[in-house]
mmCIF file of the C-alpha atoms, coordinates in Angstrom:
data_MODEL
# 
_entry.id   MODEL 
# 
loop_
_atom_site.group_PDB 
_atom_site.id 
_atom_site.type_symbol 
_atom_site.label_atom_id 
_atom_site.label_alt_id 
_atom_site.label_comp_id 
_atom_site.label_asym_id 
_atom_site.label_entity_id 
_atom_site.label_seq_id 
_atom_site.pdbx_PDB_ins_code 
_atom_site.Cartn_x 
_atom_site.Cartn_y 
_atom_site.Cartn_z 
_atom_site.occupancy 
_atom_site.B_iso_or_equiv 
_atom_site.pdbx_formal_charge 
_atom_site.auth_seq_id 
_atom_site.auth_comp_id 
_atom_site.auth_asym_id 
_atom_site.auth_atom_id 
_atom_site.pdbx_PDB_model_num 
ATOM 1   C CA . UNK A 1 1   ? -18.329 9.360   -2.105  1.00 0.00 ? 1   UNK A CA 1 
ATOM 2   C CA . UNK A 1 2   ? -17.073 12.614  -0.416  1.00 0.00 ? 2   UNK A CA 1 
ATOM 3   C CA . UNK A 1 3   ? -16.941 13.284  3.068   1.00 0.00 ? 3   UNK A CA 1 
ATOM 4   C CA . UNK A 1 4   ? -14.926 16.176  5.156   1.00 0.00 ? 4   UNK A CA 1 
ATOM 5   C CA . UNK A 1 5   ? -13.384 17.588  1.254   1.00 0.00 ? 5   UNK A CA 1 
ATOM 6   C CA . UNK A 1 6   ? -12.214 14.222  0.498   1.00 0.00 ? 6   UNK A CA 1 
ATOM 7   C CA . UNK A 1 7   ? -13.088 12.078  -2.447  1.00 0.00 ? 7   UNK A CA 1 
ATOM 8   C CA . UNK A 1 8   ? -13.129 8.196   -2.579  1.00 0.00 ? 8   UNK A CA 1 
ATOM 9   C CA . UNK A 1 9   ? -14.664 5.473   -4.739  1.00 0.00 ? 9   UNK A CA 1 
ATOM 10  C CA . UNK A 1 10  ? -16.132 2.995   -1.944  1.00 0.00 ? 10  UNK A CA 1 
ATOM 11  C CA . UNK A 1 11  ? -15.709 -0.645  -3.408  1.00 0.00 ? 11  UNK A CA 1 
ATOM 12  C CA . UNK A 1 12  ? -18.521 -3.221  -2.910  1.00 0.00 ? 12  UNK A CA 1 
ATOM 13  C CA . UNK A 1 13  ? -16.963 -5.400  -0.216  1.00 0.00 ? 13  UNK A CA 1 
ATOM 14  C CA . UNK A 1 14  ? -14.035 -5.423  2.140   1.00 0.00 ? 14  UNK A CA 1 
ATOM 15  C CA . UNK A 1 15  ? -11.560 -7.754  2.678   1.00 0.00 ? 15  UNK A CA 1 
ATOM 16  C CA . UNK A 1 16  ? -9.601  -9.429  5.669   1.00 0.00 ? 16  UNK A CA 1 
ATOM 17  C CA . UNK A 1 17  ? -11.187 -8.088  8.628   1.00 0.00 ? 17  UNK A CA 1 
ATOM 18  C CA . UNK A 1 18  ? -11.672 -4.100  7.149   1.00 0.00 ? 18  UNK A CA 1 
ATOM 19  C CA . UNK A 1 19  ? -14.867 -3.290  6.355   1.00 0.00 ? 19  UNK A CA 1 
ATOM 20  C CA . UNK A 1 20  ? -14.502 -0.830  3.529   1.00 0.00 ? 20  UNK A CA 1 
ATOM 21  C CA . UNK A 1 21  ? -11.965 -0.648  1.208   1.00 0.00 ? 21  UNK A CA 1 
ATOM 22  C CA . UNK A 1 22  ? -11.955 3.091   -0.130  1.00 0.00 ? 22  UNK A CA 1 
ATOM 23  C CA . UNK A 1 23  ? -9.839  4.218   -3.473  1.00 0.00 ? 23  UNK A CA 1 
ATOM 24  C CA . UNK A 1 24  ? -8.419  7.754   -3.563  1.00 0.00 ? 24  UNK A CA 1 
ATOM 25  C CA . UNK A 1 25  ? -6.384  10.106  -5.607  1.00 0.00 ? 25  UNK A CA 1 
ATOM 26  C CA . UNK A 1 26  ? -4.893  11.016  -9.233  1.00 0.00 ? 26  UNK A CA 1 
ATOM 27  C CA . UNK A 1 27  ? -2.096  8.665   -7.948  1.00 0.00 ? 27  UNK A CA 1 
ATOM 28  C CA . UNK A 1 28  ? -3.393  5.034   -6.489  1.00 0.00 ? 28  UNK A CA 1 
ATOM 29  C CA . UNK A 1 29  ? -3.969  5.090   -2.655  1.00 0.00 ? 29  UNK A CA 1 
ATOM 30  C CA . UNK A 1 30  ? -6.172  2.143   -1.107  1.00 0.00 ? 30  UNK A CA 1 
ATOM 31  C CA . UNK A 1 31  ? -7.776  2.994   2.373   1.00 0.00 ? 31  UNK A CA 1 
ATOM 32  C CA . UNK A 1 32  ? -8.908  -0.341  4.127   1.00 0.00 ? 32  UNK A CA 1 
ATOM 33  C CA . UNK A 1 33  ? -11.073 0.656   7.144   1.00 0.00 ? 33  UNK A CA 1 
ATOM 34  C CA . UNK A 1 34  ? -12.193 -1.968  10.411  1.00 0.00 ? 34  UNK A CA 1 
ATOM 35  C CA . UNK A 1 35  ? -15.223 -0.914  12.772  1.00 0.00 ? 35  UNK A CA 1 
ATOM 36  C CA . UNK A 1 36  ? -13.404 0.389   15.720  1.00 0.00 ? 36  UNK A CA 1 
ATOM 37  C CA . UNK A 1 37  ? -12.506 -1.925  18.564  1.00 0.00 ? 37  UNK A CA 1 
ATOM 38  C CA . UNK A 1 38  ? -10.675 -0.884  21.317  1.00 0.00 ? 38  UNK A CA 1 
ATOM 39  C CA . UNK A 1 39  ? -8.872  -4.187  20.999  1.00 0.00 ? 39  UNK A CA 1 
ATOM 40  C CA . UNK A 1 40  ? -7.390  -3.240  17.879  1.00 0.00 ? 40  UNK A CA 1 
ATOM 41  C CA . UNK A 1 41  ? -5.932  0.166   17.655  1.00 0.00 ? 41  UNK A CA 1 
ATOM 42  C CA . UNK A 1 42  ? -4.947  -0.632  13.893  1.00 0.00 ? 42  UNK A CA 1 
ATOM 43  C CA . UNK A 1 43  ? -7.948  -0.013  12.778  1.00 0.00 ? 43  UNK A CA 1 
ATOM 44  C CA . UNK A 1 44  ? -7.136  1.700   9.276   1.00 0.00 ? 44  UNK A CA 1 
ATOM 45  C CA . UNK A 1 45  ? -4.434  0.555   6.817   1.00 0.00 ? 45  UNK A CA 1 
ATOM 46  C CA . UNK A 1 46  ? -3.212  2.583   4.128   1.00 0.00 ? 46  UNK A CA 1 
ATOM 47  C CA . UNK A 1 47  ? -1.394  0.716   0.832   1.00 0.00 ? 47  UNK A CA 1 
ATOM 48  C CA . UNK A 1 48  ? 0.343   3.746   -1.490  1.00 0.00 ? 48  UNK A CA 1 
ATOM 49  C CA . UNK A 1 49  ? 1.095   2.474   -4.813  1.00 0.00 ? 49  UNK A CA 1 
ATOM 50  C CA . UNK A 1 50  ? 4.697   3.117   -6.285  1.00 0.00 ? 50  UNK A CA 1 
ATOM 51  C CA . UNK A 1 51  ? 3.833   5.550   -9.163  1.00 0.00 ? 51  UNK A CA 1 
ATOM 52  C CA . UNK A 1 52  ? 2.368   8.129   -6.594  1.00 0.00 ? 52  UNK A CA 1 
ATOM 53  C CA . UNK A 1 53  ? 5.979   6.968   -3.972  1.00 0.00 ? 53  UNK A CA 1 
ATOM 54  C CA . UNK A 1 54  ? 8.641   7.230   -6.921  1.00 0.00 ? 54  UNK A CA 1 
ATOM 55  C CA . UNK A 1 55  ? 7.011   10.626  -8.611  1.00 0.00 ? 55  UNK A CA 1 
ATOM 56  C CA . UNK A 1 56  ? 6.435   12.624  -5.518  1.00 0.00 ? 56  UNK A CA 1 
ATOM 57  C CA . UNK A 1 57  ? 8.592   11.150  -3.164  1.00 0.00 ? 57  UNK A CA 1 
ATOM 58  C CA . UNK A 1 58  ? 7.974   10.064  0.659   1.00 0.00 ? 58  UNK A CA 1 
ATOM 59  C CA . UNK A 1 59  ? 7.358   13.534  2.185   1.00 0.00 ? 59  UNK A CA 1 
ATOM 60  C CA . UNK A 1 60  ? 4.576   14.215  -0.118  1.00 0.00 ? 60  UNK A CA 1 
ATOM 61  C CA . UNK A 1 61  ? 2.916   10.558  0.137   1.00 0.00 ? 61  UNK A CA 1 
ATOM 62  C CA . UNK A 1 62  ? 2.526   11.231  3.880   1.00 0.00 ? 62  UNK A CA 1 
ATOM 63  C CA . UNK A 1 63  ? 1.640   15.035  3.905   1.00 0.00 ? 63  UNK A CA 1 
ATOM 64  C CA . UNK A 1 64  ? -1.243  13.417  1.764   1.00 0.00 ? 64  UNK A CA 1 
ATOM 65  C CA . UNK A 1 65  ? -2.189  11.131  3.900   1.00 0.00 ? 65  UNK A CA 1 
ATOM 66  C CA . UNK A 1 66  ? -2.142  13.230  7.091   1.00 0.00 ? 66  UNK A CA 1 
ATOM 67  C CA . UNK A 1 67  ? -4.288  16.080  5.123   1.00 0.00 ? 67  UNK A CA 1 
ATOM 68  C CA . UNK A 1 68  ? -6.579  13.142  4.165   1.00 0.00 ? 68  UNK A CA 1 
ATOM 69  C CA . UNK A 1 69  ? -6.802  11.627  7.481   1.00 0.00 ? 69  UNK A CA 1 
ATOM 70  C CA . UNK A 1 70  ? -7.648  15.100  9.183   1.00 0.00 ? 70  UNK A CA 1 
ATOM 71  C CA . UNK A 1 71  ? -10.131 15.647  6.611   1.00 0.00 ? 71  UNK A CA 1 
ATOM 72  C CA . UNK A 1 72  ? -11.914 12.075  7.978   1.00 0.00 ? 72  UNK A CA 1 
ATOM 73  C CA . UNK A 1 73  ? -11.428 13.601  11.795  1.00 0.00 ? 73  UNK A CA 1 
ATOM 74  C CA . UNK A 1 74  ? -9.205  10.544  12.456  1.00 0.00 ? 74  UNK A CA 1 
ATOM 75  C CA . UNK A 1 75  ? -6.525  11.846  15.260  1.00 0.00 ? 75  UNK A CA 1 
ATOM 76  C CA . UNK A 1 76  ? -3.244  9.749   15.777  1.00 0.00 ? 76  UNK A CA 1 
ATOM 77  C CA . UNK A 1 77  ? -0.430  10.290  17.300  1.00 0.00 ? 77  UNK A CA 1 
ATOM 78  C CA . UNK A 1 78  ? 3.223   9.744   15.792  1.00 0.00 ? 78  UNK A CA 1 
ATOM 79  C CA . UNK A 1 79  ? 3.602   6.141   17.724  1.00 0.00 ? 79  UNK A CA 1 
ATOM 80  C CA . UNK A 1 80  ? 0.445   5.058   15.937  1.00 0.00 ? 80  UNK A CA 1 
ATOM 81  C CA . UNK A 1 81  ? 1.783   5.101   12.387  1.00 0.00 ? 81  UNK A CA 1 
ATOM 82  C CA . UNK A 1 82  ? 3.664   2.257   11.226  1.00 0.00 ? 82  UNK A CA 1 
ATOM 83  C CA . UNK A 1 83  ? 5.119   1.375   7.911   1.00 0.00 ? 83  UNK A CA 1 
ATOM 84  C CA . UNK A 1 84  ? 3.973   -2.173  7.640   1.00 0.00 ? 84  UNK A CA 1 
ATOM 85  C CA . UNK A 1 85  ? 6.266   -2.926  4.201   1.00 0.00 ? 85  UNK A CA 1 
ATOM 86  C CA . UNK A 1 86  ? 8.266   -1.222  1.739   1.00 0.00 ? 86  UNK A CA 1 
ATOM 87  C CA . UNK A 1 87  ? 8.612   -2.162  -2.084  1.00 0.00 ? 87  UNK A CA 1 
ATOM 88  C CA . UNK A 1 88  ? 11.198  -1.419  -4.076  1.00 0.00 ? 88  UNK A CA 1 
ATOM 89  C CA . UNK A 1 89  ? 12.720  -2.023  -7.183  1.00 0.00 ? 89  UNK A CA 1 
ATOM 90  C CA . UNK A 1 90  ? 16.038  -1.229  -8.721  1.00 0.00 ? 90  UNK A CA 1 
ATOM 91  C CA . UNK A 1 91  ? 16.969  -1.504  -12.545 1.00 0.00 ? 91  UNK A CA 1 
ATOM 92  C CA . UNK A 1 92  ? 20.938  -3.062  -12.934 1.00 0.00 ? 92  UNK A CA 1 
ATOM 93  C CA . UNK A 1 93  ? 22.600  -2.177  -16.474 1.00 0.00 ? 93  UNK A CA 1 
ATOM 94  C CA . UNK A 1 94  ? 24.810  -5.589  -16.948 1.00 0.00 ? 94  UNK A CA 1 
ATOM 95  C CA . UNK A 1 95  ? 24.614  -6.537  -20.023 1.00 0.00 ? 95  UNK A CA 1 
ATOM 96  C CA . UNK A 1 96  ? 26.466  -9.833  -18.891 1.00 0.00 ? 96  UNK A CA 1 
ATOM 97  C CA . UNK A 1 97  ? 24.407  -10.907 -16.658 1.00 0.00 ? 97  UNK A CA 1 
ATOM 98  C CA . UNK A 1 98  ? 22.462  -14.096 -16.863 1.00 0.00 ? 98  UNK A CA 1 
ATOM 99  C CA . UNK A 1 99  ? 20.363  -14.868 -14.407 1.00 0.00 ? 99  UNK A CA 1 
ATOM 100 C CA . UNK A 1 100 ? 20.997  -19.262 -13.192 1.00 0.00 ? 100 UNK A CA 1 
ATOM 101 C CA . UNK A 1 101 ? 17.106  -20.735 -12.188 1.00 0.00 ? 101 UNK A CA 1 
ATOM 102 C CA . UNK A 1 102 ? 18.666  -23.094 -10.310 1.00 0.00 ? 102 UNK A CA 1 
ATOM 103 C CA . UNK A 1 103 ? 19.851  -20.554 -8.098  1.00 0.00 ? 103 UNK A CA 1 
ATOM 104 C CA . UNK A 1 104 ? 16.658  -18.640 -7.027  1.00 0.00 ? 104 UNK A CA 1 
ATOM 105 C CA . UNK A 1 105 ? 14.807  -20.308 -4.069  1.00 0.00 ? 105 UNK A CA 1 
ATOM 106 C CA . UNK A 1 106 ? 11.010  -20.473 -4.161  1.00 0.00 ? 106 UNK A CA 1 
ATOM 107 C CA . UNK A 1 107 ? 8.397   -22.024 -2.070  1.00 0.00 ? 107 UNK A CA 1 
ATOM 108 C CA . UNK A 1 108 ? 8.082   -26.135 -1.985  1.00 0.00 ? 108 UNK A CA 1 
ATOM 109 C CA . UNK A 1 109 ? 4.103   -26.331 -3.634  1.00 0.00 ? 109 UNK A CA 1 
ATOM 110 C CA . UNK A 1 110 ? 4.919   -23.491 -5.926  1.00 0.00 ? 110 UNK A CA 1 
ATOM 111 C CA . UNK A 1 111 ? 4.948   -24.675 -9.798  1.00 0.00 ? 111 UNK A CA 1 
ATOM 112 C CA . UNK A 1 112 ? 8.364   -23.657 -11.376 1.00 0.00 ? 112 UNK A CA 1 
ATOM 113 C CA . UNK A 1 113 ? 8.441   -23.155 -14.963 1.00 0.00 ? 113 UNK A CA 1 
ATOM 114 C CA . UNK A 1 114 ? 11.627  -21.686 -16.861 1.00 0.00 ? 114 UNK A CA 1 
ATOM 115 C CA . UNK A 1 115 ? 11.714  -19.735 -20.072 1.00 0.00 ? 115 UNK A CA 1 
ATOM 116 C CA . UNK A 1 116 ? 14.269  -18.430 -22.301 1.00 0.00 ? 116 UNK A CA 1 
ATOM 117 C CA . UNK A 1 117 ? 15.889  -15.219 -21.771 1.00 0.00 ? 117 UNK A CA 1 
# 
């Protein structure tokens, strides 16, 4: 679908109180929309995946996202944007390193299985 110069692929059901769940972009962006409610002033999530984040970097991701959200007509102000979680993941050269499962702590009903490094 296209609407104001932006293109989306609307997905077939929403999830978790949004209503539509719209995919974007060469680079993976996920648009999760609710119907508006005055109650609610977070009415549209954004989730950027880390290939578009690590290539072009956090200015671009959210010059993106502003061009796309003024191409919807959606107006915000600066203390209506939050970053709701950041990923991140850091490769370690050690060569020495050997990782103990006894030592990593993981939830109480989750099944634990251990395999050879």
């Amino acid at each position: 679908m296209s609407y104001g110069g932006a293109d989306f692929d609307l997905l077939p059901h929403g999830v978790q109180g949004y209503r539509f769940i719209l995919q974007s972009g060469p680079l993976p962006v996920t648009w999760f929309f609710k119907k508006p409610n005055a109650r609610d002033p977070w009415g549209i999530r954004i989730v950027v995946g880390s290939l578009f984040l690590a290539t072009q970097g956090l200015g671009m991701v959210r010059a993106y996202t502003a061009k796309t959200l003024e191409r919807l007509g959606v107006r915000y102000g600066p203390h209506q944007v939050s970053i709701g979680r950041t990923d991140f993941c850091v490769d370690i050269l050690a060569p020495e390193f050997e990782p103990t499962p006894e030592n990593f702590v993981i939830h109480s009903h989750t099944n634990r299985a251990d395999h050879p490094l």
